[in-house]
C-alpha positions in Angstrom: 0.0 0.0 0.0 2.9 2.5 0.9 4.4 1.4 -2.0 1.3 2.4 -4.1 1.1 5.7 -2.5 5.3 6.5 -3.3 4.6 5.6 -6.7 1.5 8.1 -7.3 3.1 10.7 -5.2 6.5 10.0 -7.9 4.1 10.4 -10.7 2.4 13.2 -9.1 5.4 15.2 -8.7 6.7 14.3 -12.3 3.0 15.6 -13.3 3.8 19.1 -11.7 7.6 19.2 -12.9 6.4 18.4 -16.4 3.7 21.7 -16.2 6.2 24.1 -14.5 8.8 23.3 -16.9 6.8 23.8 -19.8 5.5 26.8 -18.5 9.2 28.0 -17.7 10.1 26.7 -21.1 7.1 28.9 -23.2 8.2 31.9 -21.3 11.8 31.6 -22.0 11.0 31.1 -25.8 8.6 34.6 -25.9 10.8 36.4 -24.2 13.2 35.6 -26.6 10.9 36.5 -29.6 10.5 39.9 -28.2 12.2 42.9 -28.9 15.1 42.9 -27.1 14.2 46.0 -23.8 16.5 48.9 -23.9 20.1 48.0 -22.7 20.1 44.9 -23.4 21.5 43.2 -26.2 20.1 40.4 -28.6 23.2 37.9 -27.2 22.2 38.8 -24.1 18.1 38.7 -24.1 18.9 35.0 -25.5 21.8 33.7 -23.1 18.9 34.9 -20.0 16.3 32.6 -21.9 18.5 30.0 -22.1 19.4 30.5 -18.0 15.8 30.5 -17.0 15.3 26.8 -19.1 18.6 25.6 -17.6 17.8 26.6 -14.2 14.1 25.0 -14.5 15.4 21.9 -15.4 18.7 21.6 -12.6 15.9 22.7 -10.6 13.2 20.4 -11.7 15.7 16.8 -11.8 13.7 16.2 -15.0 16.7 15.3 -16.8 20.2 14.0 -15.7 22.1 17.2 -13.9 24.7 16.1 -16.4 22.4 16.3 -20.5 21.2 19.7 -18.8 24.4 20.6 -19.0 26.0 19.6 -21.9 22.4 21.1 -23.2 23.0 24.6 -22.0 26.3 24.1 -24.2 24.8 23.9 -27.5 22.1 26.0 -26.8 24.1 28.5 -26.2 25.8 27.9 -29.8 22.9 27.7 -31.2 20.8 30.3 -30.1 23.5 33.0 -30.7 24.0 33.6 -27.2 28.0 33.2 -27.7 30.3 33.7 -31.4 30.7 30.5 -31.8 31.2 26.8 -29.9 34.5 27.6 -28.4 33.3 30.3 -26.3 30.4 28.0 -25.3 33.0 25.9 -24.1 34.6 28.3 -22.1 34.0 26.4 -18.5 35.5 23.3 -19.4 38.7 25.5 -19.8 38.4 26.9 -16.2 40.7 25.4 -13.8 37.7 25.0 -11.6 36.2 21.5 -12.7 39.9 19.9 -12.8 40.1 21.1 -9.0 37.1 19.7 -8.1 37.8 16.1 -9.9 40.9 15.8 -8.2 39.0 17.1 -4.7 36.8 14.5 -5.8 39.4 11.8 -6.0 40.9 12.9 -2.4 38.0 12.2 -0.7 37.3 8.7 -2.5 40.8 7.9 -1.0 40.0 8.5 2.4 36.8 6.4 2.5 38.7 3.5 0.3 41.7 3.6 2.1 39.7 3.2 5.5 40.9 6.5 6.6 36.9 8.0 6.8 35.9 4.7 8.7 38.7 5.2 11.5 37.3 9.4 11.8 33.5 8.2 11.7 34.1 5.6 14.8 36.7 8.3 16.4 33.9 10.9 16.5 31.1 8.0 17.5 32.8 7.3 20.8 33.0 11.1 21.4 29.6 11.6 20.8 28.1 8.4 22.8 25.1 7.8 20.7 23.9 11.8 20.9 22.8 12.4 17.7 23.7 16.5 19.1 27.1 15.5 19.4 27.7 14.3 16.9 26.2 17.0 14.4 27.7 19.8 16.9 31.5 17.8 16.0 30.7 18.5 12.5 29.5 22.0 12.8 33.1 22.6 14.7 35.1 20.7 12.7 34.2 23.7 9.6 36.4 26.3 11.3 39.1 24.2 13.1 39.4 22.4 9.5 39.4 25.9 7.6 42.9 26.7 8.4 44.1 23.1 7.5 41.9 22.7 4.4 40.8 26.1 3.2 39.1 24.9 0.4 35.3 24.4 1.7 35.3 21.8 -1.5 38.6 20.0 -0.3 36.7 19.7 3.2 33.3 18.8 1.7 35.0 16.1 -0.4 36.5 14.5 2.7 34.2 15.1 5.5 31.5 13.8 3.3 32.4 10.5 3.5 33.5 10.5 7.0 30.1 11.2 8.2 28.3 9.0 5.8 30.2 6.4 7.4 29.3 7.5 10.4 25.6 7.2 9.8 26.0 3.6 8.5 27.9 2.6 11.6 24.7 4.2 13.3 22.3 2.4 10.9 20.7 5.9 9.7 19.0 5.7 6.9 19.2 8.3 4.2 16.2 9.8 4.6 16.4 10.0 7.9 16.4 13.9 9.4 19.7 13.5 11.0 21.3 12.5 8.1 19.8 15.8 6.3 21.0 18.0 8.6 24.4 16.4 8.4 24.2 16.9 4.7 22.2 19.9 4.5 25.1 21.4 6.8 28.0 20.0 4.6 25.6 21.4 1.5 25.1 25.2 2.6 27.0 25.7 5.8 30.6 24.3 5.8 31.3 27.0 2.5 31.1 29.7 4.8 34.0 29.1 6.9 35.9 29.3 3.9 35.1 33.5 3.0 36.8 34.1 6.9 39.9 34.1 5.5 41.2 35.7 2.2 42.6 32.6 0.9 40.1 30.4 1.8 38.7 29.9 -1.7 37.1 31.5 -5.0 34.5 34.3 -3.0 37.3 35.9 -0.8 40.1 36.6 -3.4 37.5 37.7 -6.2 35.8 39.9 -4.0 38.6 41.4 -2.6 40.2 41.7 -5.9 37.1 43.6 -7.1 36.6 45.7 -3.2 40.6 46.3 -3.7 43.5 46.8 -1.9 42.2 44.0 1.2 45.2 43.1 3.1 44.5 39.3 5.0 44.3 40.9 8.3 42.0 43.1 7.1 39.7 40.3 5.2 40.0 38.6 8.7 39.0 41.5 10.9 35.8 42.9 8.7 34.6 38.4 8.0 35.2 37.1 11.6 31.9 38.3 13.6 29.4 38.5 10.8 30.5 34.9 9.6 30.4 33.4 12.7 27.1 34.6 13.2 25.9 33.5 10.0 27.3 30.0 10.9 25.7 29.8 14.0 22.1 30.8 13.2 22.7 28.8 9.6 23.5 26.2 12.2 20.8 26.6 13.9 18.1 26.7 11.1 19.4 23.3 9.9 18.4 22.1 13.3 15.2 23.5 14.0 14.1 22.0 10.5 15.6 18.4 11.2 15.1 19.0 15.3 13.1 15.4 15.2 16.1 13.5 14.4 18.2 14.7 16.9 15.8 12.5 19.5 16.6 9.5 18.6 19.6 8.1 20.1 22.0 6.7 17.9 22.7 2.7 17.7 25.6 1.7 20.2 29.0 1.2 17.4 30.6 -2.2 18.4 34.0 -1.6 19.9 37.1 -2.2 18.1 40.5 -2.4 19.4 42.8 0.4 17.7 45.0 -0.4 15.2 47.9 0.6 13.8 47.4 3.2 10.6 47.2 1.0 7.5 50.0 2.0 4.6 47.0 3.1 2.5 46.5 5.4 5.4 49.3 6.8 5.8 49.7 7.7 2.2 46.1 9.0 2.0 47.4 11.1 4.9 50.9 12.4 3.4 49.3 13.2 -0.4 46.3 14.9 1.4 48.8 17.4 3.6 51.0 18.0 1.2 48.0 18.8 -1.2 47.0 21.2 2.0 50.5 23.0 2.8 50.5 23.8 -0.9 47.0 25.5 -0.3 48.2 27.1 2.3 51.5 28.8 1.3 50.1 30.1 -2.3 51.0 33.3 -1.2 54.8 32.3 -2.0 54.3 30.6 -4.9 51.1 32.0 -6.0 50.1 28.3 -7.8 46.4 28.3 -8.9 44.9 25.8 -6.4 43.9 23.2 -9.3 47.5 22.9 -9.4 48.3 21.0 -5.6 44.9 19.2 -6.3 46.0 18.0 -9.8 49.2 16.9 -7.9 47.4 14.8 -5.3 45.4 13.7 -7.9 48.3 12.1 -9.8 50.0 10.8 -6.7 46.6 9.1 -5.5 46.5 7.4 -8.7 49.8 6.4 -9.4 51.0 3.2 -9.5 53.1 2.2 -6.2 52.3 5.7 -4.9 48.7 5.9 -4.9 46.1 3.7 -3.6 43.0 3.9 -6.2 43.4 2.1 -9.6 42.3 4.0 -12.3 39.4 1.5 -13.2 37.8 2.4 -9.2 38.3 5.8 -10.3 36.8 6.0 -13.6 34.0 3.8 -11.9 33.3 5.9 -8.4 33.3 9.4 -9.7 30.1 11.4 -9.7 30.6 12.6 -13.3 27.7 14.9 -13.0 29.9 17.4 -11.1 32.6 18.0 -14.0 30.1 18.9 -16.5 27.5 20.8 -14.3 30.5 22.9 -13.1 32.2 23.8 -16.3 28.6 24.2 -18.2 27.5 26.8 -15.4 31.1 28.3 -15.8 30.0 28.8 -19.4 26.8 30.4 -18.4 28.3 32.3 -16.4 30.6 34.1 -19.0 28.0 34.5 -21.4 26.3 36.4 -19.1 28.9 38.4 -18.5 29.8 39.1 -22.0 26.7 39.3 -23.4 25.5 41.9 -21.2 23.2 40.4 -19.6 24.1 40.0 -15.9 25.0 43.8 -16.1 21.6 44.5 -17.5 19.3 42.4 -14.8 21.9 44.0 -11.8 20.9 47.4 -13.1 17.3 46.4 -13.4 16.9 45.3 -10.0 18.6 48.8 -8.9 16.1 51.0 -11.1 14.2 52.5 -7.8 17.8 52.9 -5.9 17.6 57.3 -6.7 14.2 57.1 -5.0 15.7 56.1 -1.7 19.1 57.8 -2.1 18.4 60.1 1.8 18.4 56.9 3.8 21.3 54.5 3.6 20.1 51.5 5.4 17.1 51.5 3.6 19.6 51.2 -0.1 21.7 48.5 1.7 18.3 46.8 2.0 17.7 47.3 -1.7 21.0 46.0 -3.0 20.9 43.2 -0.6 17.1 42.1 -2.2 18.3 43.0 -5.9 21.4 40.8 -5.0 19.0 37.6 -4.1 17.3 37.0 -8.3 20.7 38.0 -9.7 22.5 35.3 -7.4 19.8 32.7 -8.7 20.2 33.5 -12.7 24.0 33.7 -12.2 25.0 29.8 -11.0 28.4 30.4 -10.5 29.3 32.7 -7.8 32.4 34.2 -9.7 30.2 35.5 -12.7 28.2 36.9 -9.9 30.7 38.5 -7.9 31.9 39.9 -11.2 28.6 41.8 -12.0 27.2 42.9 -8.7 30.2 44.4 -6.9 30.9 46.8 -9.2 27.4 47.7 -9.8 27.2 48.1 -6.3 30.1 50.3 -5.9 29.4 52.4 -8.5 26.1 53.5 -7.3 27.6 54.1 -3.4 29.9 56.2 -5.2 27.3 58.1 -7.0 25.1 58.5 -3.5 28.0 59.3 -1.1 28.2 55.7 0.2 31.1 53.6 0.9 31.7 51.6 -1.7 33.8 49.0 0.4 30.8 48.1 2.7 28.0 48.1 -0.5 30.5 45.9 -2.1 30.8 43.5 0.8 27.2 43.3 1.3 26.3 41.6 -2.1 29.3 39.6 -1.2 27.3 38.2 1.5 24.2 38.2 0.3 25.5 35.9 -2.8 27.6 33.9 -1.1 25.7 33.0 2.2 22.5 31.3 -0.4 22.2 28.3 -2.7 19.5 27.5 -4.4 20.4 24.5 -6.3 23.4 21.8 -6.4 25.0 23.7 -9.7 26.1 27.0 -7.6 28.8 25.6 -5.6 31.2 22.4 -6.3 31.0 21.6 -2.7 27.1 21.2 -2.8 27.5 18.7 -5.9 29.6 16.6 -3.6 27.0 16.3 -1.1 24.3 16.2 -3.7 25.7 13.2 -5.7 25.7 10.9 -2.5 21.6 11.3 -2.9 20.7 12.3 0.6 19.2 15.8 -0.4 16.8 16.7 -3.1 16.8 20.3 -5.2 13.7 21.3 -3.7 15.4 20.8 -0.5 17.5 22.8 -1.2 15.8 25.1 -2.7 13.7 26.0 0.0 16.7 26.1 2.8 18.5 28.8 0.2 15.0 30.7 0.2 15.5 30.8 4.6 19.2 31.5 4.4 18.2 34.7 2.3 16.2 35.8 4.5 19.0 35.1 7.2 21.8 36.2 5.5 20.1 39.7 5.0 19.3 40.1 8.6 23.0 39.4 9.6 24.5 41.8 6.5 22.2 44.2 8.1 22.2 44.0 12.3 25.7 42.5 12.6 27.7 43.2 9.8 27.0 47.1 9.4 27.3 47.8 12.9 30.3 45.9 13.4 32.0 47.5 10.7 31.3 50.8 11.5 32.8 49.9 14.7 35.8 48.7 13.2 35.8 52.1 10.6 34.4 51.1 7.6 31.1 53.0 8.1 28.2 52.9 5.5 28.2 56.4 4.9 31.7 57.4 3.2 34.2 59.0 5.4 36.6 61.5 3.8 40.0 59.8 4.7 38.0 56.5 5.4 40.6 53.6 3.6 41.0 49.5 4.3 
C-alpha cells in the first residue's frame, strides 16, 4: 500500500515538474521572440532565456544534472547567445572542474583507504550515541578544518564520506532527518568558513580583488563576527528543521581495538597534507589551487604511490559534477559578456535614486536585488563579477562607501544556494543522494532571509565599529 502511494506521489510530482517546466520553457521562448528592452542586447536577451530553461530543469531533476548541462552548451551555440562553440565551451577551460575532480578523487581515498571509517568511529565514541554531538562535532570541525583545508570543497570532499560512514555505523538511513541535517550542513553551511579568510577559496580573493586593496588581516578583521554569526544561526536553522532527528539516540558502534594506521592510510594522509601545505602557502608561490589538487590527484592514482586504480576511479566518480561545473562556468561568462548580468543587476537597482536620503534602507535594496541575480548567475564568480561593481558604482554616486555596499552583495550571494550547480562543494554532497533540489531550494530561500538580517544588524554595525562606516568618510581607507 505505501508502495502504491510512493509511486502516485513519484508520478504526481513528475506531473507538476512536467507543467512548470513547460511553463518555464514557453516563457523563455517569448521572451526571446521579443524585442530585445532597452540596454540589453540580442546575445544577451537569448543567453537569460537559455538561463531560466537551464535553471528550470537543474531545478526540476527532470533530466540528468549532467544532458542539462551539456544542453546549456549547444544552446548557447545555437541560439546566438556566444560567437561561436569555443566560447560555449569556455567552463571546461576553467581550472575550476579539474580542482574539483581531483578534490573529488581525495576524498574517495580517504573512504577506500579506511581513513573515513577510522574518523567516523573516532567521532562516535566522542559523541556516545547523541545524535547532538555528533552534528555539533561537525558543525566545529568547519572552522578548526578551515585553516588546514581552506578549500570548503577540499573539506566537503572529505568530511563527506566520513560522516556518511558515520551514519552507517549508526544504521541511519538516508532519509532520515539527521542525516539531512548532516548533509544539508556539509551542503550550505561548511562554505562559509571558507570566506573568513582571504585565501580560503574563489568568493574571498575575487571579492577582494574587485573591493581592492584588502590586506589578509583586514579580510579577517571585517569576515570574523558577521561569519560566525551566519554559521551559528545557519546552524541553527538546519536544526530546527531536522530537530526530530536529533531525538533518537543513535545505535551503540561495536567496539574495536585500535590499530595501527594501515599503509593506505598513511599515504592518503601524506598526499592529502602535502596537497594542503600547498593551499596554504600560495602566497609564496602564487600556484592556482587546481594545481596542488592536480598533484594529489596524480599521486593518489599512481602506481606504487597511490592507492586507487584507475578502473575504481573512472567507476566511483560522480561525473555529473565536472560537467554541471564547467557548463554553469559557461553560463556564467556569457552572461557576462553578453551583457546580460549587467543589464538584470541594473534592473533590479532602477528604484535605488528614490531612496538615495536613507542608507540602510539602499543597503536593503542592494541586498534584495542581490537575491534574483545570485539565482540566474550559478556560478558565484560571474556573480561576484557583476554585482560588486554595480554596487560600488552607485555608493559612489550616492556618497556611500563603496567598500561596505561591495561587501554586502558579497554576503548576500555567497551566504545562499539554491540549487546543487552553484557551488562544487554542494555537488559533492548532492551526488551521495541524501538531499533533493527542492530541499535545497527551499533552505536557500531561509538563508536569504538570514543572510540579510546578519548583513544588516551585525555586519553594518560591526563594521562601522571597526571604521568602515556605510556612509563614506573623507579619509576613510581599508
Amino acid at each position: 500500500m505505501d508502495g502504491n502511494v510512493c509511486v502516485e506521489r513519484t508520478v504526481k510530482s513528475s506531473r507538476a515538474g512536467l507543467l512548470v517546466m513547460a511553463i518555464t520553457v514557453m516563457s523563455a521562448l517569448g521572451f526571446m521572440a521579443l524585442t530585445p528592452p532597452d540596454g540589453l542586447s540580442v546575445a544577451g536577451q537569448r543567453v537569460l532565456a537559455i538561463a531560466i530553461i537551464t535553471i528550470g530543469l537543474w531545478s526540476s531533476e527532470l533530466l540528468p544534472m549532467g544532458v542539462t548541462a551539456m544542453l546549456l552548451v549547444v544552446l548557447l551555440m545555437l541560439s546566438g547567445g556566444v560567437n561561436d562553440f569555443q566560447e560555449a565551451l569556455t567552463g571546461f577551460a576553467q581550472p575550476v572542474p579539474y580542482f574539483l575532480i581531483a578534490v573529488l578523487t581525495i576524498g574517495f581515498a580517504v573512504q577506500k583507504s579506511g581513513l573515513a571509517e577510522r574518523i567516523a568511529r573516532f567521532s562516535l565514541r566522542r559523541c556516545r550515541q547523541s545524535p547532538l554531538k555528533l552534528y555539533t562535532h561537525l558543525l566545529v570541525s568547519f572552522p578548526l578544518l578551515t585553516l588546514l583545508l581552506p578549500s570548503a570543497t577540499a573539506r566537503t570532499g572529505i568530511l563527506v564520506h566520513v560522516y556518511e560512514q558515520a551514519l552507517s555505523l549508526s544504521q541511519v538511513p538516508k532519509e532520515a532527518p539527521l542525516a539531512k541535517a548532516i548533509m544539508m550542513s556539509l551542503n550550505s553551511i561548511n562554505r562559509l568558513a571558507s570566506t573568513v579568510i582571504l585565501t580560503g577559496g574563489i568568493t574571498p580573493v575575487v571579492a577582494a580583488a574587485l573591493v581592492g586593496g584588502i590586506s589578509w588581516s583586514r579580510w579577517l578583521a571585517l569576515m570574523l563576527v558577521p561569519y560566525l554569526v551566519l554559521l551559528s544561526l545557519g546552524s541553527a536553522l538546519i536544526y530546527l528543521i531536522y530537530r526530530q532527528g536529533f531525538s533518537i539516540p543513535l545505535a551503540p558502534v561495536p567496539d574495536s581495538k585500535a590499530q595501527a594506521l594501515t599503509r593506505a592510510e598513511i599515504k592518503t594522509i601524506a598526499i592529502t597534507l602535502g596537497a594542503s601545505l600547498l593551499w596554504l602557502t600560495d602566497a609564496i608561490h602564487h600556484l592556482n589551487p587546481a594545481i596542488p589538487a592536480l598533484a594529489a590527484w596524480m599521486c593518489l592514482l599512481a602506481p606504487g604511490i597511490g592507492v586507487i586504480s584507475w578502473r575504481e576511479f573512472e567507476k566511483n566518480l560522480g561525473w555529473n559534477n565536472f560537467f554541471v561545473i564547467a557548463s554553469s562556468l559557461s553560463l556564467a561568462s556569457a552572461l557576462i559578456k553578453s551583457g546580460a548580468g549587467s543589464w538584470l543587476a541594473g534592473l533590479m537597482v532602477d528604484s535605488l535614486p528614490v531612496f538615495s536620503q536613507s542608507p540602510f534602507v539602499v543597503a536593503v535594496i542592494l541586498l534584495l536585488a542581490a537575491a534574483p541575480v545570485r539565482l540566474l548567475i550559478p556560478n558565484i564568480t560571474g556573480f561576484l563579477a557583476v554585482s560588486i561593481p554595480i554596487a560600488m558604482s552607485i555608493a559612489l554616486l550616492i556618497g556611500l562607501n563603496p567598500v561596505v555596499c561591495g561587501l554586502l552583495v558579497m554576503i548576500a550571494g555567497d551566504g545562499v544556494l539554491y540549487y546543487p550547480a552553484q557551488s562544487a562543494s554542494s555537488l559533492v554532497v548532492y551526488e551521495r543522494g541524501y538531499l533533493s533540489t527542492s530541499e535545497i531550494f527551499w533552505f536557500g530561500c531561509l538563508m536569504t532571509l538570514v543572510t540579510s538580517l546578519v548583513a544588516l544588524f551585525v555586519a553594518l554595525p560591526y563594521w562601522h565599529l571597526i571604521g568602515e562606516p556605510l556612509v563614506a568618510l573623507v579619509g576613510s581607507s581599508l
